[in-house]
C-alpha positions in Angstrom: -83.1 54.0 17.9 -81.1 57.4 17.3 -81.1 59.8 20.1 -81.3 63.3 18.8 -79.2 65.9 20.4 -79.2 69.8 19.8 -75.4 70.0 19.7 -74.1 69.9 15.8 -72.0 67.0 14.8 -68.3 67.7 15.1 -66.4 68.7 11.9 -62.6 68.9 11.3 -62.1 72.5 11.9 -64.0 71.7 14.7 -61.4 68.8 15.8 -58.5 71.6 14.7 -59.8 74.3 17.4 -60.5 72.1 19.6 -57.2 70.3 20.4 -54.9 73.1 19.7 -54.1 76.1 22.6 -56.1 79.0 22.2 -53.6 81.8 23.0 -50.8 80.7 20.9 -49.2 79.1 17.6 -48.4 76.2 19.3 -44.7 76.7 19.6 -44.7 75.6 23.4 -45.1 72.1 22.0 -42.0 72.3 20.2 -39.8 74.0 22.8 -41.0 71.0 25.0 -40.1 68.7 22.5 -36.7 70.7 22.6 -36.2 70.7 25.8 -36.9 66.4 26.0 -34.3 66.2 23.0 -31.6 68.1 24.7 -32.6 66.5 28.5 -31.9 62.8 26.2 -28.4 64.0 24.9 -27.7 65.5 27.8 -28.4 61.7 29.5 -26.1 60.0 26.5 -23.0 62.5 27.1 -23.0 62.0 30.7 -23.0 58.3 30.0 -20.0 58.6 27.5 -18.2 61.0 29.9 -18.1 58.4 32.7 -17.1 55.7 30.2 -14.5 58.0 29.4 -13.3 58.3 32.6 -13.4 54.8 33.6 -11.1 53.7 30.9 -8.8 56.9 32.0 -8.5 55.4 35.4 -8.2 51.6 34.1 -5.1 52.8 32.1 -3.5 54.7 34.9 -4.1 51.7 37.1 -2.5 49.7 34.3 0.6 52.3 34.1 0.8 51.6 38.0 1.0 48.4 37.5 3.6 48.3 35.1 5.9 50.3 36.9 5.6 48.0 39.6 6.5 45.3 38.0 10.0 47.2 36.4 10.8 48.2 39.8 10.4 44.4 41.1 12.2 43.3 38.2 15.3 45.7 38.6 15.4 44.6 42.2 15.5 41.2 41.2 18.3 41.9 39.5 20.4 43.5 41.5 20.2 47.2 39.4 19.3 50.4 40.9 16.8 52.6 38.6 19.0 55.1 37.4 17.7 58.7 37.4 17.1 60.0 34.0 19.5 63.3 32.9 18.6 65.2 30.4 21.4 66.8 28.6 21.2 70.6 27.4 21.6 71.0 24.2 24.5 72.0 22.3 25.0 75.3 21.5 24.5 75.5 17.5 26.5 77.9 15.9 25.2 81.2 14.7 25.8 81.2 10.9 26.8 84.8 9.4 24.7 85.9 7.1 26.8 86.7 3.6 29.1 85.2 1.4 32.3 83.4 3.2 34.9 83.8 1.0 38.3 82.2 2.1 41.4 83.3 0.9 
């Protein structure tokens, strides 16, 4: 058996105003579905960054390493590291603008 009520059955356009915010267009949804998109990139370039960094410090610990090891090895054999010297360069001649004509 039915049970009659006095309310009328529910309609789409009743559905519509119903689940949608009466002051607005409804563009808060989508700046919080903005804001959640940028908060989720935001989360995947901090992880990158600090991958980025890690492999920053594994390579200088590497570069350590290495000169370490040419130190110890220039020991070993007897051989002081010799400062590098950087040379100036030479001077380059100024050419005259002109025809040189020799006689």
């Amino acid at each position: 058996m039915a049970i009659k009520t006095s309310r009328p059955p529910k309609t789409l356009s009743t559905l519509k105003s119903a689940t949608h915010h009466k002051g607005g267009d409804g563009r808060h949804y989508i700046n919080y579905f903005q804001i959640g998109a940028l908060e989720l990139e935001r989360s995947r370039r901090e992880m990158e960054r600090e991958a980025a960094l890690k492999k920053v410090a594994e390579i200088d610990q590497r570069l350590a390493k290495i000169n370490i090891e040419i130190n110890e090895l220039l020991q070993a054999a007897d051989v002081m590291p010799q400062p590098k010297i950087t040379k100036a360069a030479p001077a380059r001649a100024v050419k005259k603008k002109g025809i040189n004509i020799k006689y």
